[in-house]
N, C-alpha and C positions, 0 to 999 in steps of 0.2 A: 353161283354154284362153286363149293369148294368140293376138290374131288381127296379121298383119301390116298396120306402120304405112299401107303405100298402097293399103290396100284401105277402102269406102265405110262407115265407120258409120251406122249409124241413131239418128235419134231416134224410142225406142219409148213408147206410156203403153201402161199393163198397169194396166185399171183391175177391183178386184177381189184381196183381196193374202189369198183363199185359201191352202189348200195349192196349186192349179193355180198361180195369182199369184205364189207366193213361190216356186215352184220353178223358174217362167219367168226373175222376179228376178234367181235365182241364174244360171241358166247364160246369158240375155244380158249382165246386169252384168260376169260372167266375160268376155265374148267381146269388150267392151271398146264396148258400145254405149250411147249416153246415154237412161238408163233414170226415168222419171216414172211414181210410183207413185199412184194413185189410191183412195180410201176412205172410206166414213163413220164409219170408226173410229180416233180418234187414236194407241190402243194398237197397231192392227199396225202403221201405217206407222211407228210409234216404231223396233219390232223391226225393220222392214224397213230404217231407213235405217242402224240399230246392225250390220246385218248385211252388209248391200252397198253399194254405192255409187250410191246412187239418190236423185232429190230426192221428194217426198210431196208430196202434195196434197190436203187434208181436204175432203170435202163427197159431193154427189151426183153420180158419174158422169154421169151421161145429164145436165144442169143445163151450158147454153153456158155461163153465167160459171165452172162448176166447168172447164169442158175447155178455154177462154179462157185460165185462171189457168194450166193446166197446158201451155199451147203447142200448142195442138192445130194451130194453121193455120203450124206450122214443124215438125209430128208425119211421119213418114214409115209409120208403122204405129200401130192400136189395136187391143190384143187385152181384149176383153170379159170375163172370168171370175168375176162376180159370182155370188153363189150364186141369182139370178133369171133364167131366161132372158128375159121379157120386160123386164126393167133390163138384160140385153148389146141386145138388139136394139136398145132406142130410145136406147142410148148409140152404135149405133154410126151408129145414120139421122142423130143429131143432129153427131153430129163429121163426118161425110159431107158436110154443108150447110155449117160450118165451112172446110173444106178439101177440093173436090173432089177431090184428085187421091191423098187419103188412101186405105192399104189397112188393110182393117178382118176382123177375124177374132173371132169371138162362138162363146161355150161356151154348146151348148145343148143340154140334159139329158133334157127332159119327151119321151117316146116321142111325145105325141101335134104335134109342134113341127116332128118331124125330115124330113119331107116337104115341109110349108110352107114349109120355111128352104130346101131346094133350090129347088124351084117361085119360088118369092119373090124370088130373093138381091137378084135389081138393086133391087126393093123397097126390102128391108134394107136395100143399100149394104155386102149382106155381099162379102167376096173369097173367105173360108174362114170356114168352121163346124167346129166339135170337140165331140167328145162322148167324155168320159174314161171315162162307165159301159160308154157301150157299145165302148167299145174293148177296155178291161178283160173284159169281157165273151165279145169275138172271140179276146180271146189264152187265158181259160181254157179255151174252147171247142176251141180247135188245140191245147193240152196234152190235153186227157182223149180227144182224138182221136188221137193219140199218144204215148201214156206213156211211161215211160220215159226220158224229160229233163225234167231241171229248168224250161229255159226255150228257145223255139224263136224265132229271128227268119229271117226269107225275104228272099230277094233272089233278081233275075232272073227276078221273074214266078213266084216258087214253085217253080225248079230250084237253089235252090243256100239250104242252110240253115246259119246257126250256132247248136250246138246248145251246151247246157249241164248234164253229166255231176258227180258227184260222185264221188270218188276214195274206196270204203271200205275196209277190210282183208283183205277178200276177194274182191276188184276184181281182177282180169285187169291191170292196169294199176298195182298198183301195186309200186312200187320198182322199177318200168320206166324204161327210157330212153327218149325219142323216137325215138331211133334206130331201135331194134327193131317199133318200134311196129304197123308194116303188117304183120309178121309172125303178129304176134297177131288184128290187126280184119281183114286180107284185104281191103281195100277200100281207095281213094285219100283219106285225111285229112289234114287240115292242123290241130294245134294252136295255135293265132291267143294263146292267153291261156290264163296261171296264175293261178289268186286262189290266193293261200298267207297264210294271217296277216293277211288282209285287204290281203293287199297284190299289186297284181296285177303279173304278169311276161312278158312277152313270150319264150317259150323261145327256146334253140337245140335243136340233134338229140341235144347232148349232156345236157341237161335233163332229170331222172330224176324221175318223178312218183312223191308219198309220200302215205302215209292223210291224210283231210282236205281234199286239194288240190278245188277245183273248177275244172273244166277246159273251156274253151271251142273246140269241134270244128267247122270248117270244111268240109261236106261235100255233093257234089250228093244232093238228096233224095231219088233214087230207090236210094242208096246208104246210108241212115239204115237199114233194118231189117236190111241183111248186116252193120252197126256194132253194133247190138241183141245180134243174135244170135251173133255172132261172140264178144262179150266177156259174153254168157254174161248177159244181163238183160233177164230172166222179163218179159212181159210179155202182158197181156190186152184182150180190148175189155171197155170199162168199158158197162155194162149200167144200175148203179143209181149213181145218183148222191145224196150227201145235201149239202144245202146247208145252212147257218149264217147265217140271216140273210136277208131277203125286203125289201131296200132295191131301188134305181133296178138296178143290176147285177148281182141277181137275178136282177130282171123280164126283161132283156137274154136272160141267158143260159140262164133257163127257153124263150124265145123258142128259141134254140139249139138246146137238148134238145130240145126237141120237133121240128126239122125233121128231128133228127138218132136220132127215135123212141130217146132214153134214158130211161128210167124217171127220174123227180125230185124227191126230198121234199126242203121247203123250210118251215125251223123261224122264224117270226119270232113276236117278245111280242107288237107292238101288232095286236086284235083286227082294228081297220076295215083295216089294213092285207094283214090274211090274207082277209079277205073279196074287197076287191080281185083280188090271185091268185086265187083259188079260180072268180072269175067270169072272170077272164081267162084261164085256166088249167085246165079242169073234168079233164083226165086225170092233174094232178099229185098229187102228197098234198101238203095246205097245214097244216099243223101249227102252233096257238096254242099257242107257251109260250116257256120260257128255255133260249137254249141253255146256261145254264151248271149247270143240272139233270142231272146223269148220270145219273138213274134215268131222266129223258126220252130224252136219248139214246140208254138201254141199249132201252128201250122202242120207238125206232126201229129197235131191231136195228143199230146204227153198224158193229159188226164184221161186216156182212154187205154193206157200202156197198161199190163196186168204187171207188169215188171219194168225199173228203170235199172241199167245197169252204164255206173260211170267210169270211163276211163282212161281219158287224157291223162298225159304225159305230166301231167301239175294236181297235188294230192289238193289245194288251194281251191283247184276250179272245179275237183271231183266230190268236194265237198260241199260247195256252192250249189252245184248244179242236184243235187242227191238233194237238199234242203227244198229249191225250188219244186221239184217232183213232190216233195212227202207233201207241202204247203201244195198244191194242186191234187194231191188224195189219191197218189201212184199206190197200190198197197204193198206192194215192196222195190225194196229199195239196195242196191248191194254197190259200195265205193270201192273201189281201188284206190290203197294207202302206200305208199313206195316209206314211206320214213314212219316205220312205227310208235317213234319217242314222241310223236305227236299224239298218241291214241291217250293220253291221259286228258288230254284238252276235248276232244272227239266224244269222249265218254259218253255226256250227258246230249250231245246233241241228237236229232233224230234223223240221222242220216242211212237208217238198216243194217245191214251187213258190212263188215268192213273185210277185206281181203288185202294183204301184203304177201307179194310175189314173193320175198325176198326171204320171209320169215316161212310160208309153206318150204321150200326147198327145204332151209337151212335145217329142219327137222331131222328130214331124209339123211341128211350127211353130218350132222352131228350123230343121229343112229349109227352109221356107219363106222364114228371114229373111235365110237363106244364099243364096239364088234371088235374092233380092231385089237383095242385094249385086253376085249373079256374075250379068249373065244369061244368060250361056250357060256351057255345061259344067258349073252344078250339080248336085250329087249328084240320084239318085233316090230313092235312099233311103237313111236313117239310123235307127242304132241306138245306144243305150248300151248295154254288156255290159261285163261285170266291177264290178258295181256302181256304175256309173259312172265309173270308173277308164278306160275304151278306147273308142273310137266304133270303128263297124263302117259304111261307107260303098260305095252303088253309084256309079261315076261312068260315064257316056258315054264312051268315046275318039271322037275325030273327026278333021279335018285336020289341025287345031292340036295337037295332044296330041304333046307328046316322046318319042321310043323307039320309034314306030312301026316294029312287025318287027325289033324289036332282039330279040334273047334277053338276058332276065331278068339273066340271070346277067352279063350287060356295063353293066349298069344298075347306078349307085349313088342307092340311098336315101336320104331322110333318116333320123334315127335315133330307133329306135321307132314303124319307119313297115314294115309286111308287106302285100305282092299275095299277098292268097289265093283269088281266083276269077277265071275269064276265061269269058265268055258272050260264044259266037259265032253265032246263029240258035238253032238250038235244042239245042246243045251248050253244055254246062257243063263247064270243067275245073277241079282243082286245081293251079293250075301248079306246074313243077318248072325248073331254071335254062335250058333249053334251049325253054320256053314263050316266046309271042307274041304281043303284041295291034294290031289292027288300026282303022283306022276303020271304025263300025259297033257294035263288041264294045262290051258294058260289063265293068267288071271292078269288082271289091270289093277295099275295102282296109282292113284294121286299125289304127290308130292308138293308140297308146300315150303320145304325149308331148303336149305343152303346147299347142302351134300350131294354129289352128284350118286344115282342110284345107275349100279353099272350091272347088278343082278337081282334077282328076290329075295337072297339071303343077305341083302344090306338092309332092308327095310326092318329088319328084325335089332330090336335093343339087345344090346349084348348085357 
């Protein structure tokens, strides 16, 4: 993303050079902001500055002479992501005292934190808190609640979703044209994005989907199960769930399951760790052993699971084991991916859903740093989709906004830029060239190309 020359950088420290850390790294560095990396390890920030363009800074975050050395009192944001929540909180009290006027953001992990950290923030000196398990957590949770896509993101308060379909050889859709397309689904879609070859494509009508393709669908959500069922894919409420693994995002989404009365077995090795669950948890089944045991497995009953959900500590054995499930005819299937540069290899395999803690957050707080920049007219929300290849953006229209009551179709874009939702009160549409928007409305917009979109009226060719 290159962001335009007169709009405000920041100086960011992102102390913590995690996976969370390094993938922040990645898409502010990209976004053209002056980026200070913070660590008590010399080896990552080695990587880190071999990889982007960021200065390091070795020592103890929380430590004034460590946040001193790193500019803290000319910082305009500190995002915490150390693997300690109490090391983010007193790094972020301490740079707070530093530099009043600092906006401070702490990843914090531990279940029993996550209330204190509200109740507290002025405390802290928090501005924003993140929690990647339990996020991860909330999006496996909205898949096993409706299956049957890959991957679901909301906008407009939950009336308008893009979904994420895989194209097979005996798909409804394939060696289809867009064209045709409503002919088939009988409902108002919009295809926003093609991943083919790993490489993602913003259609036109002439655009013919082939086996492989994974296709990203733009559609009000009360209009998702006539897309379901129209193109002909089976689906069930998921009843039993097995889970791979009884870490922090587990714990989360055993939470989940249970408001949501699903049945839950949850396979973890370390003993005191199943004990844990089992006390937190007395209606689950807590199972001590390996998930990489098939006779454990078979022992579970795995082909009886309406859901397999993987997620050990290793993306290697959450892929493994996801592959095993689909090959015994789990009919869904959802991974937890910690290193997303692997998703290009992942693509074609049939392993269901993929989930990356690391990249839901970083959404939420690249939003943030965009606010920060713009302050008014900022998105409301943001997504990656197409493996990070497209952002998927809500914005406000207001007084100021261009094309107000123009139809669409007199409207010239930029390029690699599609309006595919307009929310008007409690109407959702997919616009078509003779669509409208108003002040008031929010509207979603797909992005394809380079330029970071930090309002609505960037999307417009000058």
């Amino acid at each position: 993303m290159i962001l335009k020359r007169e709009e405000r950088l920041l100086k960011i420290l992102i102390a913590g050079c995690g996976q969370v850390g390094d993938t922040l790294a990645r898409e502010l560095s990209a976004e053209g902001h002056d980026i200070t990396l913070l660590d008590s390890d010399p080896q990552v920030l080695e990587k880190g500055m071999e990889r982007y363009d960021v200065i390091a800074v070795q020592g103890n975050c929380a430590s004034m002479k460590v946040l001193d050395q790193a500019g803290v009192e000319k910082a305009d944001l500190l995002i915490a992501c150390t693997g300690s929540d109490e090391l983010n909180l007193l790094c972020c009290m301490t740079a707070h005292v530093a530099n009043p006027r600092l906006h401070t953001i702490a990843r914090i992990r531990n279940p029993e934190y996550t209330e204190q950290a509200y109740r507290m923030h002025d405390a802290f000196a928090l501005s924003m808190a993140f929690n990647p398990e339990h996020q991860a957590a909330e999006e496996i949770g909205r898949l096993l609640k409706f299956p049957g896509f890959l991957k679901r993101d909301s906008f407009a308060k939950g009336r308008m979703q893009i979904v994420e379909i895989r194209i097979d050889a005996d798909s409804k859709l394939c060696n289809v044209p867009l064209s045709i397309m409503y002919s088939i689904v009988k409902c108002r879609v919009l295809v926003c994005t093609v991943l083919r070859d790993g490489i993602a494509i913003m259609p036109d009508g002439h655009f013919t989907l082939l086996e492989g393709d994974r296709i990203f669908v733009t559609a009000p959500t009360d209009d998702l199960a006539v897309l379901l069922k129209n193109l002909g894919i089976v689906t069930h409420k998921v009843r039993r769930v097995l889970v791979a693994g009884g870490g922090t995002v587990a714990y989360y989404l055993a939470e989940y399951l249970r408001a949501s009365r699903m049945e839950v077995s949850i396979i973890e090795s370390n003993r005191e760790r199943c004990v844990e669950l089992a006390s937190e948890f007395p209606n689950a089944n807590i199972v001590h052993g390996d998930v990489r045991d098939q006779s454990l497995l078979e022992s579970e009953d795995i082909s009886s699971a309406d859901a397999l959900v993987t997620l050990t500590g290793f993306d290697e054995l959450n892929m493994l084991i996801s592959l095993y499930g689909h090959r015994r005819g789990v009919p869904q299937t959802v991974t937890r991916l910690d290193h997303m540069e692997i998703s290009g290899i992942t693509g074609d395999l049939p392993i269901g859903s993929v989930v990356c803690p690391s990249r839901l957050c970083c959404n939420n707080i690249v939003r943030y740093v965009r606010a920060m920049q713009n302050q008014t007219g900022a998105a409301i929300t943001i997504h990656s989709i197409a493996d990070g290849q497209a952002e998927a953006m809500e914005f406000p229209v207001d007084e100021n906004t261009l094309h107000c009551g123009e139809p669409l179709k007199k409207m010239k874009l930029r390029r690699n830029i599609l309006l595919v939702g307009i929310t008007r009160g409690s109407q959702t549409v997919i616009p078509n060239g003779d669509s409208t928007f108003m002040p008031g409305d929010t509207v979603v917009v797909v992005s394809g190309g380079e330029d970071v979109i930090l309002r609505l009226n960037d999307i417009f060719a000058s």
